[in-house]
C-alpha positions as CSV (number, residue, x, y, z in Angstrom):
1,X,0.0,0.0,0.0
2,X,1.1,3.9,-0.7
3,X,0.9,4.2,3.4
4,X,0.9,2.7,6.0
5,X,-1.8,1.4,7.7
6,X,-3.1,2.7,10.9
7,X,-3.9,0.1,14.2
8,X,-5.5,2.5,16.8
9,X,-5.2,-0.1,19.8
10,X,-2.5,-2.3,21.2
11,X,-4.8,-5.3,22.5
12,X,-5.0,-8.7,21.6
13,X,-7.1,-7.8,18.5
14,X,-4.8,-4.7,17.7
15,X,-2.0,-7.2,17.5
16,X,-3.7,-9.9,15.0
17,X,-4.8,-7.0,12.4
18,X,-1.6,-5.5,12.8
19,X,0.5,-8.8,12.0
20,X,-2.2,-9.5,9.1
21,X,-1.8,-6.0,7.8
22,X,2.3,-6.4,7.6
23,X,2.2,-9.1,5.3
24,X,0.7,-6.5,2.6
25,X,1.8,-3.1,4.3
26,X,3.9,-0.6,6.4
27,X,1.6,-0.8,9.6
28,X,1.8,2.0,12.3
29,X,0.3,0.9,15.6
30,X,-1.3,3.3,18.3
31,X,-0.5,2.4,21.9
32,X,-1.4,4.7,25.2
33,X,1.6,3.1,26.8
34,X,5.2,4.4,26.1
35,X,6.8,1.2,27.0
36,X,4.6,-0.8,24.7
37,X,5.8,1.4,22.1
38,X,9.1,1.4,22.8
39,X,9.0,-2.6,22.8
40,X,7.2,-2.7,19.5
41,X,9.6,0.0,18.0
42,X,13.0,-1.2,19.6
43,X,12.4,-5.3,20.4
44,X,9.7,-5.7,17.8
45,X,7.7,-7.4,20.2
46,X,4.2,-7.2,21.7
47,X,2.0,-9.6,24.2
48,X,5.1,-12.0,23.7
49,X,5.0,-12.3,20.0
50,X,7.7,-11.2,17.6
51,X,6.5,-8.6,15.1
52,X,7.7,-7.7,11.7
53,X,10.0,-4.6,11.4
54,X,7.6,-2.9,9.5
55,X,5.2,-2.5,12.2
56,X,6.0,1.1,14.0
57,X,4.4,2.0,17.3
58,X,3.3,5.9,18.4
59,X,1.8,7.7,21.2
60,X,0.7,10.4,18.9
61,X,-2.4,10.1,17.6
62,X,-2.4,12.9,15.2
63,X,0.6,11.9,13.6
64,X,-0.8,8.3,12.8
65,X,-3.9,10.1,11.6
66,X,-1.9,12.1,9.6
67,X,0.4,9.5,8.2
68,X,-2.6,7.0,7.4
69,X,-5.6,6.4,4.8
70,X,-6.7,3.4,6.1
71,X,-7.5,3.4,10.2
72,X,-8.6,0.2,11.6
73,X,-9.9,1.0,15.6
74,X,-9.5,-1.8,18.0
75,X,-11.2,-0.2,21.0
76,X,-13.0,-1.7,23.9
77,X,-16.5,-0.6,23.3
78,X,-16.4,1.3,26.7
79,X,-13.6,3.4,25.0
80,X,-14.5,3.2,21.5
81,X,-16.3,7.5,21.3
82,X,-13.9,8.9,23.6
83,X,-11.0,8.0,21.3
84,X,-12.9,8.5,18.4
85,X,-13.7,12.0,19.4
86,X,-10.0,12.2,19.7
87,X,-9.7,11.4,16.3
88,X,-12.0,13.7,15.0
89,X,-10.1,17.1,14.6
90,X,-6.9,15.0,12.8
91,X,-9.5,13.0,9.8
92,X,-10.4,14.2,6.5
93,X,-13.0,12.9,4.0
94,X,-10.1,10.4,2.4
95,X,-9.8,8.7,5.2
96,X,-11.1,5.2,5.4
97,X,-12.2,4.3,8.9
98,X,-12.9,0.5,9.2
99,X,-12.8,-0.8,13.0
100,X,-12.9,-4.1,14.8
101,X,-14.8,-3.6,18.0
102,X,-17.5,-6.0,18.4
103,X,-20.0,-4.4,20.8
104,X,-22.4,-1.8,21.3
105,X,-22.4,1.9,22.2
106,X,-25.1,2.9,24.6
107,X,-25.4,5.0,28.4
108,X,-22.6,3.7,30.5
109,X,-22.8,0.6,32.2
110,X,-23.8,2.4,35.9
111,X,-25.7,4.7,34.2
112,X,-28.3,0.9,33.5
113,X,-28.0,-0.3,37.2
114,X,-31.0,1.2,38.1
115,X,-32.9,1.0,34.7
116,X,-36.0,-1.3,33.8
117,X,-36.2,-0.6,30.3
118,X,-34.0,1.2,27.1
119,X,-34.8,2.6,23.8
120,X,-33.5,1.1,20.5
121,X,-32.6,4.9,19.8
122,X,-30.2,5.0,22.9
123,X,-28.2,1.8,21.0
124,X,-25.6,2.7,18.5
125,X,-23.1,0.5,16.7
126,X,-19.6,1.5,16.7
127,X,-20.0,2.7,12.9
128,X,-22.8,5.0,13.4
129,X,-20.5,6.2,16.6
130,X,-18.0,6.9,14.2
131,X,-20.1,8.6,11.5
132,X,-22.1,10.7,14.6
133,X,-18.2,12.2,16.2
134,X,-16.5,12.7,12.8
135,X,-19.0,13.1,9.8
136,X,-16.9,10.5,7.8
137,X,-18.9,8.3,4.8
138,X,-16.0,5.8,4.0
139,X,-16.9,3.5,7.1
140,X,-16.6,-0.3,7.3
141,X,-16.3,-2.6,10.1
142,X,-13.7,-6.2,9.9
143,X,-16.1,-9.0,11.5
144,X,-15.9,-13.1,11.8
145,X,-14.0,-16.0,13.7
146,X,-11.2,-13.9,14.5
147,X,-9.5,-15.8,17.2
148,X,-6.2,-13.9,18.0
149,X,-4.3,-16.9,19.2
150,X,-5.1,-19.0,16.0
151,X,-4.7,-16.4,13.6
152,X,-1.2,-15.1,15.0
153,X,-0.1,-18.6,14.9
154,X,-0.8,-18.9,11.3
155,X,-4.2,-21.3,11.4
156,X,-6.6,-20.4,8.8
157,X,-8.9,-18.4,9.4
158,X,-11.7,-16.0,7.5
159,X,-13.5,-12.6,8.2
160,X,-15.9,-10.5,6.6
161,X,-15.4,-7.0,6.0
162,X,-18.9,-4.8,5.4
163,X,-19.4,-1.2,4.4
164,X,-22.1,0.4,2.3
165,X,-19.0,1.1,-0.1
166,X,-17.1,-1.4,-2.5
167,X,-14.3,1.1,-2.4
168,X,-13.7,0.4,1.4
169,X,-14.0,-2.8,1.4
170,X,-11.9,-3.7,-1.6
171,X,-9.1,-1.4,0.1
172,X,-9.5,-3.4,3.6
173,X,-9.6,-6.5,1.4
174,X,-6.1,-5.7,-0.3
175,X,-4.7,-5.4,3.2
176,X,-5.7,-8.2,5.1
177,X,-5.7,-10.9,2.3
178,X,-3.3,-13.6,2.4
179,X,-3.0,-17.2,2.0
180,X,-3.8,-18.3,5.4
181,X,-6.8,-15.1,5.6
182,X,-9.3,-14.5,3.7
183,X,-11.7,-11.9,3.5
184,X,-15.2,-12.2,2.4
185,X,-17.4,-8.7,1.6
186,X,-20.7,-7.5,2.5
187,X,-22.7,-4.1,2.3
188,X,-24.1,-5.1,5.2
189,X,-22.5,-3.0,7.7
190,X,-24.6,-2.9,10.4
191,X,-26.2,-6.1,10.6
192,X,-22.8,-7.7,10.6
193,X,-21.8,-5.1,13.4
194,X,-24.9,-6.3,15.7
195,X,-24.4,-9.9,15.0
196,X,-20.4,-9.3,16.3
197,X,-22.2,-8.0,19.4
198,X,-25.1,-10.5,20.5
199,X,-23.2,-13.8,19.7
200,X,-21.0,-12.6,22.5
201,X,-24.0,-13.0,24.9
202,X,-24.4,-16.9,24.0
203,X,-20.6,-17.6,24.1
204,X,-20.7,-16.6,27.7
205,X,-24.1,-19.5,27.5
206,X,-21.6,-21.9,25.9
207,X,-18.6,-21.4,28.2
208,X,-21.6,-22.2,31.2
209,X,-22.5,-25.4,29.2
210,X,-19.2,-26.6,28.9
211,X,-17.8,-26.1,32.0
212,X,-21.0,-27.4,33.6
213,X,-20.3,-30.5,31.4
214,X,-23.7,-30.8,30.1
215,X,-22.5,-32.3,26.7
216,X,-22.9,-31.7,22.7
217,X,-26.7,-31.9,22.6
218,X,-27.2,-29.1,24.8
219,X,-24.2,-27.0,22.7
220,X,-26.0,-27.8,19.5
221,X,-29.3,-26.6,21.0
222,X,-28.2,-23.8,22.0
223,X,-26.9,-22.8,19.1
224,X,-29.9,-23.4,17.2
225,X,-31.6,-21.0,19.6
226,X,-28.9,-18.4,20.0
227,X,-29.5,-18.2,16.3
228,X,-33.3,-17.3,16.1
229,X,-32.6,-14.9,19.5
230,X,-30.1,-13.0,17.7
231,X,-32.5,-12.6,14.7
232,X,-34.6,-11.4,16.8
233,X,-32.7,-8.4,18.0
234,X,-31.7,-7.8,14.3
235,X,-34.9,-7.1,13.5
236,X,-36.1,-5.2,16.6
237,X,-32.5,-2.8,15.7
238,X,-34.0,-2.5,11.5
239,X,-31.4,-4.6,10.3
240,X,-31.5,-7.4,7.6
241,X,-31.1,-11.2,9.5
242,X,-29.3,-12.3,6.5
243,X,-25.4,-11.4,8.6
244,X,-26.5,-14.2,11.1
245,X,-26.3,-16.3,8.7
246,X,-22.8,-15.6,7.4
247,X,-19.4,-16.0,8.3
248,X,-20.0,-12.9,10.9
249,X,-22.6,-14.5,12.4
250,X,-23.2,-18.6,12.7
251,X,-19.6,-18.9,11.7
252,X,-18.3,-16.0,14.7
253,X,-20.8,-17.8,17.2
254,X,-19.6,-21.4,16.6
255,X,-15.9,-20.4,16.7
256,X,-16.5,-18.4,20.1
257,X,-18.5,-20.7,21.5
258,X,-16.6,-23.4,21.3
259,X,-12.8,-22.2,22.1
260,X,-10.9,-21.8,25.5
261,X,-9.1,-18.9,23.8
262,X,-12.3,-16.8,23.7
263,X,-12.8,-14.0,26.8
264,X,-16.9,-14.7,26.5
265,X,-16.5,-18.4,26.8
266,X,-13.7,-18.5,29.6
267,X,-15.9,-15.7,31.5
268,X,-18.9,-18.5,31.0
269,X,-17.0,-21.4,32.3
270,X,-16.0,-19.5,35.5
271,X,-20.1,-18.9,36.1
272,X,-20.2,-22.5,35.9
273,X,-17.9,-22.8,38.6
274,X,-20.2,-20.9,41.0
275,X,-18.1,-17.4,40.6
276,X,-20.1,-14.1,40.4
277,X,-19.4,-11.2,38.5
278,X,-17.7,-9.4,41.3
279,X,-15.3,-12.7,42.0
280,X,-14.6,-13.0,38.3
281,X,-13.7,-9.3,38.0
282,X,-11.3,-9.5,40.5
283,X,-9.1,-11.7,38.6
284,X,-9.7,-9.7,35.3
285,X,-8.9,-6.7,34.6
286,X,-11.1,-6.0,31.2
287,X,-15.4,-6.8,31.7
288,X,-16.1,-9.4,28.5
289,X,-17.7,-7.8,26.0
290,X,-20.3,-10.4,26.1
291,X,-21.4,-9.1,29.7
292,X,-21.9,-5.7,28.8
293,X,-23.6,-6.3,25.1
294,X,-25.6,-8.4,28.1
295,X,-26.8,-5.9,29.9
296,X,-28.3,-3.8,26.8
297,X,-29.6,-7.1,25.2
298,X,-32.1,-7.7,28.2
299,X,-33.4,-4.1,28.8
300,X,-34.5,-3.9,25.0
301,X,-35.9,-7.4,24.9
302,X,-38.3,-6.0,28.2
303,X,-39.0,-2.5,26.8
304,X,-40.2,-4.0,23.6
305,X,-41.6,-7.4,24.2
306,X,-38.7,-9.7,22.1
307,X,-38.6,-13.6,22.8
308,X,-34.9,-13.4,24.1
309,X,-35.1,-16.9,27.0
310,X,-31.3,-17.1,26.5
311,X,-30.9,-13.5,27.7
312,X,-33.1,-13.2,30.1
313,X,-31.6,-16.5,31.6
314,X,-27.9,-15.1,31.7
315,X,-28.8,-11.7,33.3
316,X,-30.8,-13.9,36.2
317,X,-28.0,-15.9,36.7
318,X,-25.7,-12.7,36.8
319,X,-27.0,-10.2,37.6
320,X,-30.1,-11.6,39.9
321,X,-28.4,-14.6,41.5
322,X,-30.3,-17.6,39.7
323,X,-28.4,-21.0,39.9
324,X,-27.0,-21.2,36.6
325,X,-28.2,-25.4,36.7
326,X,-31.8,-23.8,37.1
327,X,-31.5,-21.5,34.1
328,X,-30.0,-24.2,31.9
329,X,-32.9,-26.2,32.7
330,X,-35.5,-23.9,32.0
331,X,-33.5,-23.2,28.7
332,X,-33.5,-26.7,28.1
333,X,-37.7,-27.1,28.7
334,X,-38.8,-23.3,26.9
335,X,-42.0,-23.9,25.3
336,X,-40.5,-23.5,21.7
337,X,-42.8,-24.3,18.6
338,X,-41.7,-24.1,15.2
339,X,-37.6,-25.4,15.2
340,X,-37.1,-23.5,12.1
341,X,-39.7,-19.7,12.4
342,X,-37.3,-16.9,11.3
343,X,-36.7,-17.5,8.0
């Protein structure tokens, strides 16, 4: 590429798009942290993996800005406005903005402590955060079975990369394409945003299931059913049910829901272990994404009505004390009808 492409984030996700992106470009990596630039820029390494020399790391955030077209944020959801209002005054209208976070923007997470109910209109995806602080068109998100561990130890692996406009994602496409990573398109964008959110809701469901050792029937059925709950939501939030069926959505739920490497699934197993939120938090230092996408999932399933028995279950077992064996059973027993009514 004529520049380099710009990382905004030094996590676990920041690192895989970063190493992907150096196979095809210069890569300049935003990092908070001094010392994780300076090991990235003098030891080339990062989270105990060696990088390739043409990965640079900065503190500045105008000069990547300034040095890049192409700006992939990889920011905790929590974070994601406040560093893109950061952003802002630095970006142009050729600038390509196509980010990785897989959650939801909404009031902060005290902010719903004490809330029975909230508005679709109060829920935002990190694209429409993007468009809302900086006025930018050329938006895309990068979404799929993105395992960090897998990827960075050269597994195969695919994503899907969505925008409204070809133009972004063939650019994001000529970056991140390689033999062992391929890139599939939609126009999507949204849908494929909200179904990188929810299916982190179930893969905390699956990490209860298998650490409960309950077996591959109940996986499987819960599955199916994650499936028509997250339709659900994609049609209360106006968006097309077609991404759940895609690589960002069946193909992202089965790969989280089934690995030890994901933070939704480990976070799940722990419940099964009789932990609560508080005793999981203290050995964590970052809330799964899955628990605060949580949280917003079961105050718009109330407010409008939504069939959502997987949600509801994990905020009682979270949030309200219910024995996770209880919820699993009444998951297990939920009066469905049809197997197949969202199609």
């Amino acid at each position: 590429m004529d520049k380099p492409v710009g990382i905004i984030g030094s996590g676990s996700f920041g690192l895989t798009l970063g190493h992907l992106a150096s196979e095809n470009s210069e890569v300049l990596m935003y990092t908070r942290r001094e010392e994780v630039a300076n090991s990235i820029n003098q030891d080339h390494m990062l989270k105990g993996y060696s990088l390739k020399a043409n990965i640079k790391a900065s503190t500045d955030l105008e000069y990547i800005c300034n040095q890049c077209q192409l700006l992939i944020p990889v920011i905790p959801s929590t974070e994601f406005r406040n560093v893109i209002k950061k952003m802002a005054p630095f970006l142009n209208p050729q600038h390509f903005l196509v980010h990785g976070t897989k959650g939801l923007d909404y009031p902060s997470f005290d902010d719903l402590k004490d809330r029975t109910s909230l508005d679709k209109k109060e829920v935002h995806t990190m694209s429409e955060v993007i468009s809302q602080e900086t006025g930018l068109i050329r938006i895309g998100c990068i979404a799929g079975p993105n395992l960090s561990k897998e990827i960075l130890d050269n597994k195969p692996a695919a994503t899907v990369i969505a925008s409204p406009f070809n133009e972004v994602i063939n650019h994001a496409v000529k970056v991140f394409k390689s033999q062992q990573f391929y890139p599939f398109s939609s126009n999507e964008l949204k849908g494929t945003e909200l179904v990188g959110a929810f299916k982190n809701i179930f893969a905390i469901v699956a990490g209860v299931v298998e650490g409960a050792e309950m077996g591959k029937n109940a996986f499987g059925l819960l599955i199916t059913r994650a499936m028509r709950e997250m339709i659900n939501f994609l049609t209360l939030l106006d968006s097309s049910k077609n991404p759940a069926l895609g690589t960002a959505g069946l193909g992202d739920l089965v790969a989280t829901s089934a690995s030890g490497d994901s933070r939704n699934f480990s976070f799940g197993k722990k419940i099964s272990q009789g932990l609560s939120l508080d005793e999981i938090m203290e050995t964590q230092s970052e809330l799964a994404e899955g628990v605060r996408t949580l949280k917003a999932a079961f105050l718009l399933s109330k407010k409008y009505k939504i069939n959502a028995p997987i949600t509801t279950m994990l905020h009682q077992v979270i949030y309200e004390g219910l024995d996770f064996n209880r919820a699993v059973g009444f998951m297990m027993s939920y009066p469905f009808t049809e197997d197949v009514d969202y199609m």
